[in-house]
N, C-alpha and C positions, 0 to 999 in steps of 0.2 A: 455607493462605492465608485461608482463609475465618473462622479461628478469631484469626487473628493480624495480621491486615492490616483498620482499620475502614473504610475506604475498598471493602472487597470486599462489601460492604450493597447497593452500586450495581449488581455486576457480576451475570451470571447468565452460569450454565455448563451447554453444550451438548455431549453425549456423541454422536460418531458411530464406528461400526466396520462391518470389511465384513460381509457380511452370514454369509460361509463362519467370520468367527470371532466370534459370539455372545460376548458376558460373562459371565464362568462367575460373579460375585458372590464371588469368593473373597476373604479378607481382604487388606488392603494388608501389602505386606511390612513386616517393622519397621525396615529399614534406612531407612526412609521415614515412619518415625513423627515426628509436632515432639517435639523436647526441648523441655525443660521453660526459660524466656525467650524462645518464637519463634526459634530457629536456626536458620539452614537446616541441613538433614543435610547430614552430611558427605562422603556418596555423590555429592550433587549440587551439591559446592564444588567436589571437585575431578574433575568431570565423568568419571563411572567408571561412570555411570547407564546400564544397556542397555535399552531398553525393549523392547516386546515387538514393536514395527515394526522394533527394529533386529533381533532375532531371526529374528525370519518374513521380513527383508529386504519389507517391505511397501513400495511407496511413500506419502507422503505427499500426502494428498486435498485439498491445499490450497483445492481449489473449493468441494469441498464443505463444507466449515469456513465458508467465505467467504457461501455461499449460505446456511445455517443460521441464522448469526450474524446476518447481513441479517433475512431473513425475518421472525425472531422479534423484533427490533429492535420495539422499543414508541414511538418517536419517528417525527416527523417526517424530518425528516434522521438522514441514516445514514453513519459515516466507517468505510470498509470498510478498515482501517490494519493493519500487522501490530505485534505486543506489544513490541518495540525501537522501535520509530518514535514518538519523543516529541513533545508536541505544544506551539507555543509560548505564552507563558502566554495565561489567558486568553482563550482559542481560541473555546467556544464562547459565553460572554455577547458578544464583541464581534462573532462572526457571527451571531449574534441579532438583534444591534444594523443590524449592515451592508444583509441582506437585505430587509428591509420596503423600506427606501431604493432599492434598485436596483428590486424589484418597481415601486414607484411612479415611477421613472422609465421603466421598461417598459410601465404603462398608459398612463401621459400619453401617451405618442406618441415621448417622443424617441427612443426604441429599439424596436427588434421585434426580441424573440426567444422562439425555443418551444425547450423541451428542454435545461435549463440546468444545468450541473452546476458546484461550486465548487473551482478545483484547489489544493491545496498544495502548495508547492514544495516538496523533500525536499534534504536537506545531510546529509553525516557530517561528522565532526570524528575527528583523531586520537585513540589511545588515550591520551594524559597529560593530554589534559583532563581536568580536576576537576570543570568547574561546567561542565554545559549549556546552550547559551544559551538563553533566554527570551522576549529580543525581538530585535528582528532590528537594531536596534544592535549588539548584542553579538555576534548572527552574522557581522556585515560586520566587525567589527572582526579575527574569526578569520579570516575571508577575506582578509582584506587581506595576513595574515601565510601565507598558505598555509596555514593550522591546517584548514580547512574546506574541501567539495568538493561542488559539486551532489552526491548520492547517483550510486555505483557512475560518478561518470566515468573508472576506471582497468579497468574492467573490461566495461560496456558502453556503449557510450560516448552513445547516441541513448536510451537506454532512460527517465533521465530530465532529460535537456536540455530545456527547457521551451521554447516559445516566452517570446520577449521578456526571455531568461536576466540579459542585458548592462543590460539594463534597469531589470528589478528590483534587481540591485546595484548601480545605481548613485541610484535612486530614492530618498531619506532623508526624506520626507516624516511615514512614520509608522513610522520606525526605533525612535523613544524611547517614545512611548506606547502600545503593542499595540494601537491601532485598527486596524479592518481596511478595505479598500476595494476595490474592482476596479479592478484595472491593467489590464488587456488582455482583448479576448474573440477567441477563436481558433477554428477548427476541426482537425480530428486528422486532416490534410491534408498530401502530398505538401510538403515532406519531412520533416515528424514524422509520417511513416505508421506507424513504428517506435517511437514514443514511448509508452510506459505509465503514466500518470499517476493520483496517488492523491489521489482527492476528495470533498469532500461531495455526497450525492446524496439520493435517495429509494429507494423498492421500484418506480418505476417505469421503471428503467432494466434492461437486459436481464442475464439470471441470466449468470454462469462459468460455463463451460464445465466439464462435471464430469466429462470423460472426458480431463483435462489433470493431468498429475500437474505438484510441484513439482519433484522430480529433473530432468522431462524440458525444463523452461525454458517460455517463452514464454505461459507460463501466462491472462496475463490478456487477449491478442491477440484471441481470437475477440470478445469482450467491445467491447473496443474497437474493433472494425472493424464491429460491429454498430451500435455509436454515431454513427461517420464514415456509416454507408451511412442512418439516422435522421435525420442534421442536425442532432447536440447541438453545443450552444454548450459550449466551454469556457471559465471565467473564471479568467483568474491571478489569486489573491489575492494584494494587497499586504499587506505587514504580520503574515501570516499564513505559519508553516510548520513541518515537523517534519524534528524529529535524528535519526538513529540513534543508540541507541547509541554509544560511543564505541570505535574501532577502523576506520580508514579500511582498504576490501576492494581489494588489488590482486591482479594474475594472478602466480602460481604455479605450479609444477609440477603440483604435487599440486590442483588449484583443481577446483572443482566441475565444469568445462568439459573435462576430459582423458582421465579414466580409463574404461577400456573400459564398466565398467557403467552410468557418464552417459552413454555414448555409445550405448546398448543404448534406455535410456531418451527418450533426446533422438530416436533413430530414432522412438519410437514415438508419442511426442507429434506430432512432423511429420507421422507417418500419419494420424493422429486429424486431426491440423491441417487439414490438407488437406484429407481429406473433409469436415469439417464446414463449409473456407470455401465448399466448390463447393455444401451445402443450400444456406447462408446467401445467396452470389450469387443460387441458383434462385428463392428467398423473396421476397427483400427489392435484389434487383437490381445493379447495378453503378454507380458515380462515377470519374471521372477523377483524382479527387484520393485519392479510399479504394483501396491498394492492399495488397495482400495478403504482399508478400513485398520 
């Protein structure tokens, strides 16, 4: 990537492993070398790739990835997103543009709020899409047709239902030109106690939870219950949001939800869960509207 992608000039990359298996510095396989026009191998076209987490059946440290990649974040704001989650165009010149605006109506007076973070609403779209939408014109137009779906509503159905969902679809204000605005400001309150929203933020919002793997679910919970029990403002941006990839996720047999060893998994996240909301209560206290389960 770094030799074949110009675009990767921007990116920097962060190695972490557990600590029981060190990097031995050994050469990369060659089934894994670039051929000669930037190809991808052919191992990992057609997904034949074992890595060495799948070997060791390691789980995936999702948090701590998360934490890393923050931390080191050289910016101001920070969009703590996963690498399929596309984002619509021009995302961050016009939230550039948006925040100064909202801050100065936050000094004036007309608004009071401390601890603000900016949400994007998240959509998949089926797999025979071609083109990804861009601007949320073009998303609503796939909405309309059933082509598009708030993200994971076939499989969890709260996880990311937004406040003010009906709304933003029906809003066309700044459909055509990717400006961005605030539509709504919310708190992560009874009944999206449940909701895990992916935002712009800072380093000053509280770390993941790094005793949460990704197999075991509910990954980003402690995080946000942390926030509800702080008083962060959530802002729905209008005009503003990201696609998956293309491939709408429904339940299955076989789904990441069934088989014994998520289920081995998902017990032990719970355990972690659990204890960690009862420090977090002792800490940082209780709300009527922040609940836990």
């Amino acid at each position: 990537l770094c030799f074949c992608v110009p675009e990767m000039s921007k990116v920097s990359l962060h190695f972490v492993f557990p600590l029981e298996y060190p990097p031995d510095h050994l050469a990369c396989d060659s089934v894994l070398s670039i051929p000669p026009g930037c190809a991808v191998p052919n191992i990992i076209l057609n997904k034949r790739l074992i890595t060495f987490r799948n070997k060791e059946e390691l789980t995936y440290p999702v948090n701590v990835a998360r934490n890393v990649a923050r931390i080191s974040a050289n910016t101001k704001f920070v969009l703590v997103s996963d690498i399929e989650l596309i984002p619509s165009k021009n995302l961050v010149s016009q939230f550039l543009k948006m925040v100064p605006k909202l801050h100065l109506k936050i000094n004036s007076g007309k608004t009071f709020m401390r601890r603000l973070v900016y949400v994007l609403p998240v959509f998949e779209i089926e797999d025979y899409i071609s083109n990804i939408p861009e601007k949320k014109s073009e998303l609503l137009d796939l909405y309309s047709q059933n082509k598009a779906i708030y993200f994971h509503r076939w499989i969890c159905l709260h996880c990311q239902r937004f406040p003010g969902l009906q709304r933003w679809i029906h809003q066309t204000s700044y459909a055509t030109d990717n400006s961005i605005q605030p539509m709504l400001v919310v708190r992560r309150e009874f009944p999206y106690h449940r909701w895990e929203p992916i935002y712009i933020g800072t380093n000053q919002e509280p770390l993941y939870s790094e005793l949460l793997s990704w197999e075991g679910k509910q990954d980003k919970m402690i995080q946000m219950h942390e926030m509800c029990l702080l008083g962060y403002h959530f802002v729905i941006l209008d005009g503003a949001f990201l696609v998956h990839a293309p491939g709408i996720k429904r339940r299955s047999g076989t789904s990441r939800d069934t088989s014994d060893i998520q289920t081995a998994y998902h017990y032990n996240n719970m355990r972690h869960y659990d204890e960690i909301m009862r420090r977090v209560t002792q800490q940082l206290g209780s709300k009527q509207g922040c609940k836990t389960h």
